[in-house]
C-alpha positions, 0 to 999 in steps of 0.5 A: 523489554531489552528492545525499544517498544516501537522497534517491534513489529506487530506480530512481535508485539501482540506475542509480548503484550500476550505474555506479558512483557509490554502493555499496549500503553508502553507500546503506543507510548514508544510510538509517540516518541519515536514520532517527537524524535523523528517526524520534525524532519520527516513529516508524515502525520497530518493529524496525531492524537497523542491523548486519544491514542493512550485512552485506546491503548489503556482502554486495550490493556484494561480489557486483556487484564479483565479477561475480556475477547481480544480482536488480532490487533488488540493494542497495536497502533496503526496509521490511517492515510488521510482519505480515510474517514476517522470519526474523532478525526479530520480527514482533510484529504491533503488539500486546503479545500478540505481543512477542518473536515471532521468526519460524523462516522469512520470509513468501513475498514476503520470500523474493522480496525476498531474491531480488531482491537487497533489503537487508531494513531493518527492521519498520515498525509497524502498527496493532494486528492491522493493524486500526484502532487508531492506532499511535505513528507520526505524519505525516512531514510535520506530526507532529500529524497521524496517518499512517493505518493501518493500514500507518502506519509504512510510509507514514511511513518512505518519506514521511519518506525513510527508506527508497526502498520499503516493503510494506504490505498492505490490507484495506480501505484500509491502502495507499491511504489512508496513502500518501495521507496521506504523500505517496507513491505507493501500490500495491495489486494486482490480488487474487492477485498477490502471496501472502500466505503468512507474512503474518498472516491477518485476512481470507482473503477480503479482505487484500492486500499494497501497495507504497509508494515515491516514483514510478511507476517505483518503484512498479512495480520493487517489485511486479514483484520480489514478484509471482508465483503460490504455491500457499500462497495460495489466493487467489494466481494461477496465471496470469503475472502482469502486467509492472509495469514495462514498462505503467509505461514506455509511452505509451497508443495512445490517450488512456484513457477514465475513469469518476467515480462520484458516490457517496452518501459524497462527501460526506465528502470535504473542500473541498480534496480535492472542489476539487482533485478537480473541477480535474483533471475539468476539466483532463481533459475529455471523458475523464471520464464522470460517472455516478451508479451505482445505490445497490447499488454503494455498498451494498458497503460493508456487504457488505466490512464484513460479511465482514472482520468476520466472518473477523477475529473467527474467524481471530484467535479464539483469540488473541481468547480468550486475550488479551481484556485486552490489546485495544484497546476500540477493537478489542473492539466489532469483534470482538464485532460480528463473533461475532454475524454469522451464516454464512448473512449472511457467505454472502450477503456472499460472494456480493454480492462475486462478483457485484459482481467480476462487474459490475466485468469488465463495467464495464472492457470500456468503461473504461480506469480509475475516478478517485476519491478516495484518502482523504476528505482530509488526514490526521486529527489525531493521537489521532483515528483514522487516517482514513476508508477508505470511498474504498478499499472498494469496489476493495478488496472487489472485489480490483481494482488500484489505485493513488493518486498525491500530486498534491493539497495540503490546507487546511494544506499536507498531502498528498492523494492522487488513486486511480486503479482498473482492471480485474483482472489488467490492473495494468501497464495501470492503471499505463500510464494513471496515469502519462498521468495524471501527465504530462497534469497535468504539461503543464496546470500548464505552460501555465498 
């Protein structure tokens, strides 16, 4: 290889390992160095397993050499957010409470994983109870920086290019926001497509599972691999799911049309991510629309907040009441707000969901997708907080698709995230105009 193994990105690497250039040893090999070199300072691993990686790896070349059927990610590596259950592994959820869990079965998207051929790298760390108390992990690109949260080490490790692929999951805006923040590409799903069974449970109504990697192509390898109906999941669809990878590949028949929505809390967004933001309108045109929504649009950040407070206090309430001193105080004021919201209030909230669901069926008959932010800007410094979510919300609340794409730099040469949001269940298309997206901006930067 003239290229450094781990410098490439899953796609490019399973057409290598096809031709015979790499083997998945040389690949996960590169990986594991790359992480010795770097994570000393960035720390997003909680649990690696070198020996067990190189067993897989072996075990996935062995396998191509002897003729045998290959899985869409035979020998590529991938980190898995440490809320995930990894049989072999320990999951310890980011928290002290949980040292030394050791898992008897994987989580149902590990099952896919292992099916598809991945090698299963390792844990990256999460916030605590994948909530909003900062992690150790720093930015891979400036570590005074915070990687966000709360799926921070993932973001981090892929970021870094530790590893080409890495799952995530979000609650409000635990995907987004930290790819963000990295650099990468994220990717979190329509609401169901991927199961959340063997994933720790802190909003039944609102925890997702993402994908972060360093394209489109990538992104959309990974989360058609994790993708399905499971009838564990209450939330998962029984219905095929969309085809990630060939929406990704197309061309659009038309250029797509595109919603901005001026919002109360645009305000929040720094000179560079609003700057940055109003240059690609411009360079798009008429094919954005900018509308001023009425106020109980924005109101729904109350409503996400009401219902994940209110399931997070009572899903984790036993470990709550036995383990109240190994609580974050940044957590224990959430928990406590959480126990005083009344069922007929977290009612009420679920009901705004459905119909904000509603709104949003009604609003993509006219849309191809909405632009926004994917964060507020650049990453906080590191000890204040893992950033704002608020540009996550709303999507999230409503369980639409979305993705963010590393196409803006920040006042001190940090990465920012542009978000793209489409209509449910139509993910491969969202992903078909991210990446017109990508290639318009790509001829504009050209020209000029």
């Amino acid at each position: 290889m003239r290229i450094e193994p781990y410098k490439l990105s899953a796609a490019e690497a399973l057409d290598a390992m096809a031709a015979g250039r790499l083997t998945s040893v040389q690949l996960v090999q590169s990986c594991l160095d790359r992480i010795a070199e770097t994570d000393g300072s960035i720390r997003a691993w909680a649990h690696l397993d070198a020996d067990s990686a190189l067993v897989q790896a072996s075990e996935a070349d062995r396998r191509r050499k002897a003729g045998y059927a290959l899985g869409a990610l035979h020998g590529v590596p991938v980190g898995l957010k440490d809320i995930i259950d990894t049989a072999g592994m320990p999951t310890e959820r980011g928290t002290p409470i949980f040292t030394g869990r050791q898992p008897d079965a994987d989580a149902r998207v590990v099952e896919l994983l292992r099916a598809a051929g991945a090698v299963i790298l390792g844990k990256t760390v999460t916030t605590e109870l994948a909530f909003m108390h900062p992690s150790e992990t720093r930015n891979p690109h400036n570590h005074d920086y915070s990687p966000g949260g709360s799926s921070s080490g993932a973001a981090a490790a892929v970021g870094a290019l530790q590893v080409p692929l890495a799952v995530g999951t979000q609650t409000n805006g635990s995907v987004i926001r930290p790819a963000s923040f990295c650099g990468t590409f994220g990717f979190k799903p329509t609401r169901g497509v991927i199961s959340r069974a063997g994933v720790l449970q802190t909003s039944i109504t609102l925890d997702q599972l993402g994908c972060f990697a360093r394209s489109l192509a990538d992104i959309a390898l990974l989360t058609d691999a994790i993708s399905g109906y499971d009838q564990r999941d209450a939330a998962s669809l029984a219905y095929p799911a969309p085809h990630m990878s060939v929406g990704q590949a197309q061309d659009v028949p038309v250029p797509p049309d595109l919603a901005w929505f001026d919002l109360p809390f645009n305000d929040r967004l720094s000179d560079a991510a609003r700057e940055g933001l109003d240059t690609i309108m411009d360079v798009l045109g008429e094919r954005v629309l900018r509308m001023t929504p009425a106020d109980t649009l924005s109101n729904l950040v109350a409503v996400q907040a009401r219902i994940h407070e209110y399931e997070f206090s009572r899903h984790l309430s036993d470990t709550f009441e036995e383990h109240w001193d190994q609580i974050s105080d940044t957590l224990k004021p959430i928990v406590t707000r959480g126990r005083l919201i009344g069922q007929a209030e977290y009612e009420d909230a679920l009901a705004v969901k459905v119909s904000a669901e509603k709104f949003f069926a009604d609003f993509f008959l006219e849309f191809d997708a909405i632009l926004a932010p994917a964060a507020a800007g650049e990453a906080p410094v590191f000890g204040a907080g893992t950033g704002d979510p608020i540009f996550c919300t709303l999507w999230t609340l409503a369980g639409l698709p979305c993705v963010t794409l590393p196409l803006l730099v920040g006042e001190t040469g940090l990465p920012i995230g542009v978000q793209l949001i489409g209509a449910a269940e139509k993910d491969d298309r969202l992903l078909r105009t991210a990446r017109w997206l990508q290639n318009t901006l790509a001829t504009a930067a050209a020209e000029h």
